[in-house]
C-alpha positions in Angstrom: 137.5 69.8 90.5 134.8 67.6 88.9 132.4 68.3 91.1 133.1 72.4 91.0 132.5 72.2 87.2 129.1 70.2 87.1 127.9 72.5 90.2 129.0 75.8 88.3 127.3 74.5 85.1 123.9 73.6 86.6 124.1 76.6 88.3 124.4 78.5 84.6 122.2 76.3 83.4 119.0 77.3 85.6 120.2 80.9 85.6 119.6 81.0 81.4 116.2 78.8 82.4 115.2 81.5 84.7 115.0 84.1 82.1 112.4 82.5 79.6 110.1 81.5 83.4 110.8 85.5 84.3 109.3 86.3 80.9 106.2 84.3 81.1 105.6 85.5 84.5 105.7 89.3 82.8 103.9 88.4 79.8 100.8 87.0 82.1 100.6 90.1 84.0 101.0 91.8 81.2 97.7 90.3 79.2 96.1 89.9 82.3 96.3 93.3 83.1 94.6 94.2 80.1 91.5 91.7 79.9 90.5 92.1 83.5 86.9 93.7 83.4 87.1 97.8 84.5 88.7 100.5 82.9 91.3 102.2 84.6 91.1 105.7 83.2 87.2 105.6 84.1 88.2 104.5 87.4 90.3 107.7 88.4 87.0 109.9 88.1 85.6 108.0 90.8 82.3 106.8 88.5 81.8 110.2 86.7 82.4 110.9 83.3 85.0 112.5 82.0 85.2 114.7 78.6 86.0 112.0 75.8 89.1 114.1 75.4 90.2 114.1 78.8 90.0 110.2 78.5 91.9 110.7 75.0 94.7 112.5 76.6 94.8 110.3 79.2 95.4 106.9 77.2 97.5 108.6 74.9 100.0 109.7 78.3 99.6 106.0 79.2 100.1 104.6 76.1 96.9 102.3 76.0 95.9 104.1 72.9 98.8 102.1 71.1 98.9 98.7 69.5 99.1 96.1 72.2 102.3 94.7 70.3 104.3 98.5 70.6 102.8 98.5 74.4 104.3 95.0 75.6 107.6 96.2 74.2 107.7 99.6 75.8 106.4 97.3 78.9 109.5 95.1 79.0 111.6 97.8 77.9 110.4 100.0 81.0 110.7 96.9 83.5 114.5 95.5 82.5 115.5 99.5 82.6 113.9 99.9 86.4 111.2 102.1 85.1 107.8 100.4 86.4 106.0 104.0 85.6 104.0 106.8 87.7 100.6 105.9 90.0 97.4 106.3 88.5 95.1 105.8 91.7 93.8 108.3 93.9 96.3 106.9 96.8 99.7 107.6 95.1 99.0 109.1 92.0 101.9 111.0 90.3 104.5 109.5 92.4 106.8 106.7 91.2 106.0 102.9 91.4 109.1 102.3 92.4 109.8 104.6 95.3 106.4 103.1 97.1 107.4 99.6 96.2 110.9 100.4 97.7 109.7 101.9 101.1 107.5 98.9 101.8 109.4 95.9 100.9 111.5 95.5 103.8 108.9 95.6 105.8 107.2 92.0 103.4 110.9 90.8 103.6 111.0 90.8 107.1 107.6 89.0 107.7 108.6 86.7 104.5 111.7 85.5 106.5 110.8 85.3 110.3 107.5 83.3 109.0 109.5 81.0 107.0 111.6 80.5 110.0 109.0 79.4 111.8 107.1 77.6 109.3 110.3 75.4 108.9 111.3 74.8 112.3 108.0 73.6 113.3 107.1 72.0 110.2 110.4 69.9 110.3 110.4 69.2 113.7 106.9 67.7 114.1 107.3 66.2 110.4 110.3 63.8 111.9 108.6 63.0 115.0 105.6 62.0 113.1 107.9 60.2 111.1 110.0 58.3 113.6 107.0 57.4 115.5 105.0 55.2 112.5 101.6 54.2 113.8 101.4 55.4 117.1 99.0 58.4 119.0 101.7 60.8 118.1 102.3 60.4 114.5 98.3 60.6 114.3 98.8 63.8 116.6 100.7 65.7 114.0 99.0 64.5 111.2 96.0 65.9 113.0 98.0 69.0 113.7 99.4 69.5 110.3 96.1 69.1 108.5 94.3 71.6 110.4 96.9 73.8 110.5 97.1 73.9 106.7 93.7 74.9 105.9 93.3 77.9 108.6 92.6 80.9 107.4 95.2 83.2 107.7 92.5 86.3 108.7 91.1 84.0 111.1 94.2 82.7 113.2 95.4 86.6 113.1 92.5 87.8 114.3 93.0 85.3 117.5 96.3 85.8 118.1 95.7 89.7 118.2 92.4 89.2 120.3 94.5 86.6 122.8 98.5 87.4 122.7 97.3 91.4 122.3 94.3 92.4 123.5 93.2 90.0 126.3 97.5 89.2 127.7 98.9 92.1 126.4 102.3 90.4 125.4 102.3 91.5 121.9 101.3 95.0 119.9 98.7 94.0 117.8 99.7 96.2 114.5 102.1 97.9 112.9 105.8 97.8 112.1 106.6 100.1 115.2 105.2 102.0 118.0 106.1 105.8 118.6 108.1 108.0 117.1 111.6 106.9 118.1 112.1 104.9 114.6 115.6 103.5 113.6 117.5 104.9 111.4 117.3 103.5 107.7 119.9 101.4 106.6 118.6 98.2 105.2 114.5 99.5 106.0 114.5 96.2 107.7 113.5 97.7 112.1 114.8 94.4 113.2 118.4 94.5 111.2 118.9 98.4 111.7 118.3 98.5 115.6 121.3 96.1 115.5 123.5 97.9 113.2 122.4 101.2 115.7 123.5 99.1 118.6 120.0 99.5 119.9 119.0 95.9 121.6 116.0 97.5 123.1 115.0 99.1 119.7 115.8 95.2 117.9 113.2 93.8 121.0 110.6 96.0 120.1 110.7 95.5 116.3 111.1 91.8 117.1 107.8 92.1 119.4 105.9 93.8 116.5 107.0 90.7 114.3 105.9 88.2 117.0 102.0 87.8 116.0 102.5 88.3 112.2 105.1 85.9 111.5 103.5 83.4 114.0 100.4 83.3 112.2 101.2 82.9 108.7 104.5 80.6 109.8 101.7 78.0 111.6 99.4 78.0 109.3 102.9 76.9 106.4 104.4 74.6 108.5 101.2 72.6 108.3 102.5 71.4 104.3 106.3 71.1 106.3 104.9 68.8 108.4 103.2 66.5 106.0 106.2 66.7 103.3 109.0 65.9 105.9 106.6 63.3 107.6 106.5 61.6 103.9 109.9 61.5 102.8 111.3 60.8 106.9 108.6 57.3 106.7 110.5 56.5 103.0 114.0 57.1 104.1 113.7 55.4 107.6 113.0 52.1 105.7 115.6 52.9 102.8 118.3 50.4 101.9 121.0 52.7 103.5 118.8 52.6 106.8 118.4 49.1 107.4 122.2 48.7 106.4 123.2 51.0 109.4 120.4 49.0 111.8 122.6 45.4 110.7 125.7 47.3 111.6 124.5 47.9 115.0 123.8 51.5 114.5 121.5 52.8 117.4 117.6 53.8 116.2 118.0 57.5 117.0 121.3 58.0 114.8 119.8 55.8 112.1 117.2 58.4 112.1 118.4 61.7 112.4 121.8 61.3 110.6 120.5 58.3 107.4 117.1 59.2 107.2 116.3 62.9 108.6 119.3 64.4 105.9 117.8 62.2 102.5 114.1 63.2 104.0 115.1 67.3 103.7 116.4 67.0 99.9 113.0 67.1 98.5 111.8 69.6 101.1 114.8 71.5 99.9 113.5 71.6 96.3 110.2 72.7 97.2 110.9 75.7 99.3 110.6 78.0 96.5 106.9 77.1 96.0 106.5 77.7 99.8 108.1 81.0 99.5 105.7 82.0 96.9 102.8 80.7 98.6 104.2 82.5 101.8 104.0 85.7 100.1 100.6 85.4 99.0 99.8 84.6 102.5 101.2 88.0 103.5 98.9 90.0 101.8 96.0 88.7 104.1 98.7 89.3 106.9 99.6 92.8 106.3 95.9 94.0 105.9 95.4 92.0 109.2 98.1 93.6 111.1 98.0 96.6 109.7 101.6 96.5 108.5 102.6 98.8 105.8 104.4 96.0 102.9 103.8 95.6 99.4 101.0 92.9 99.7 98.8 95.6 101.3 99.9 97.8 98.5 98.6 95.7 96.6 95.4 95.5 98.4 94.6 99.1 97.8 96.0 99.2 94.3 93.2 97.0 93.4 90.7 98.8 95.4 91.9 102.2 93.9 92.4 100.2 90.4 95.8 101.6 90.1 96.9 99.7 87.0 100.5 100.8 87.0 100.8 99.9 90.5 99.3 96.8 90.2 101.6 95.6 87.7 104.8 96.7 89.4 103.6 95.1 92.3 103.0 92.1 90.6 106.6 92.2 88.3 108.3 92.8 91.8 106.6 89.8 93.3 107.7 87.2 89.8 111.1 88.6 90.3 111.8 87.7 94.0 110.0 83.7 93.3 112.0 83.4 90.2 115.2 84.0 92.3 114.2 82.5 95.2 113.3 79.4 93.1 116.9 79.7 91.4 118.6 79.9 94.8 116.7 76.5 95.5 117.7 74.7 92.9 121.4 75.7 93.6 121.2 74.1 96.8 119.6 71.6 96.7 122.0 70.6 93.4 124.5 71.5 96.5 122.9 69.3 98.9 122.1 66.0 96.1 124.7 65.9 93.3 122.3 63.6 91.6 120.1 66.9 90.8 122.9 67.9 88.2 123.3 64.6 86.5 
């Protein structure tokens, strides 16, 4: 009963921390935002100037022509009352933030979790090889692997996969979400989850073939910092205390290593995979724009371009509030996995 209390009051504990972090994260993109070079009410005239009281009108309807104190309050007041405003750019303008935002993030969620997938299975599973195997060919093998892997750029390993797997074998569309017309119905937005839900397998295998490329190439290139982390941390277990007590009680090498070692080696790579996520989602914005697939990183691509202001920064809110409660999901389990974490 303890042990329920201490988890349930860690688990309060970093919710009340994760309000204060969500608010920094706001305020930066808030000030930001606003000292970034470029004027976004010049910018919708395409580099002509507008009548000084066309500009007027259009501050005043954006409230940039108030005190930067009275705007960050209407800010946060818009944001925690799921108002993120109306498009400015030439793209979307006049329609809601949040409706564009909405129809494109399934479509980041998806990618965000079949690369992470990847990026862990692979990262893991070479990471305790390398680890088991101290100082031979193949523990130099996937240190090899997992530092090159690391530093490709994303654009670049897309752009190979699309020219090999697409164009020159054919296995794989090279863009997209979907091909034709024949789209499932929306339930969740996610292809993959509502061609199962229509009871559609061959609908499921051809969202899952349109997922193949992207997630591959942004899950590689992340496992590369799996492999290192779980390489470090397997080496330190596998000569722990606890591990050379099981060795002296005649415990065979392989379960020594992959029921002592392998479970303390995954607690730290357990508390980091909310930095990965974010780092993950970063990484899809170069994805989407690579594949062509229609998610809120390349929305914010061409927000940018456009200088969409208000889209930018409900982009950016959207993307503070998914790491801040990915990172509080984290800490949870991991405080579930180590009850030393709540001490």
């Amino acid at each position: 009963m303890a042990r329920g209390h201490s988890l349930l009051a860690y688990t309060l504990t970093r919710i009340a921390l994760a309000v204060p972090m969500l608010l920094i994260l706001l305020t930066a993109v808030f000030v930001i935002l606003r000292i970034l070079p470029g004027d976004p009410i010049l910018a919708l005239w395409g580099g002509r100037t507008p009548p000084p009281d066309v500009v007027e009108n259009a501050r005043h309807v954006l409230g940039l022509d108030q005190p930067a104190p009275v705007q960050y309050v209407n800010y946060l007041t818009n944001i925690f009352t799921g108002n993120l405003g109306v498009s400015i750019g030439e793209l979307y303008r006049g329609q809601p933030v949040w409706n564009q935002i909405a129809v494109r993030l399934p479509a980041t969620i998806e990618l965000a979790i079949g690369s992470m997938i990847i990026a862990s299975t692979v990262g893991i599973v070479t990471g305790v090889v390398a680890g088991s195997h101290r100082d031979t060919w193949v523990e130099l093998t996937i240190r090899l692997w997992g530092t090159v892997i690391w530093v490709m750029p994303i654009f670049w390993l897309g752009l190979l996969f699309q020219l090999v797997f697409g164009v020159g074998l054919g296995w794989f569309p090279t863009s997209g979400r979907w091909t034709g017309t024949d789209v499932p119905p929306t339930i969740t937005g996610l292809y993959t989850v509502d061609s199962l839900l229509e009871g559609n397998f061959a609908h499921f295998l051809k969202a899952l073939s349109h997922l193949v490329l992207p997630c591959l190439t942004l899950g590689l290139v992340l496992s590369g910092f799996f492999t290192k982390t779980v390489r470090a941390n397997m080496l330190r277990t596998i000569t722990a205390d606890y591990s050379d007590a099981a060795r002296a009680r005649g415990v065979p090498e392989r379960r020594v290593v992959y029921r002592h070692a392998f479970k303390n080696a995954l607690v730290p790579v357990v508390t980091v995979l909310g930095l990965q996520f974010a780092i993950l989602f970063a990484g899809a914005v170069l994805t989407e724009q690579t594949f062509s697939i229609e998610g809120i990183g390349r929305l914010l691509l061409q927000s940018i371009t456009s200088k969409d202001m208000t889209m930018i920064q409900g982009v950016v809110v959207v993307y503070a509030a998914i790491i801040v409660m990915i990172s509080l999901v984290v800490d949870v389990l991991g405080a579930m996995i180590d009850p030393r974490i709540r001490l």
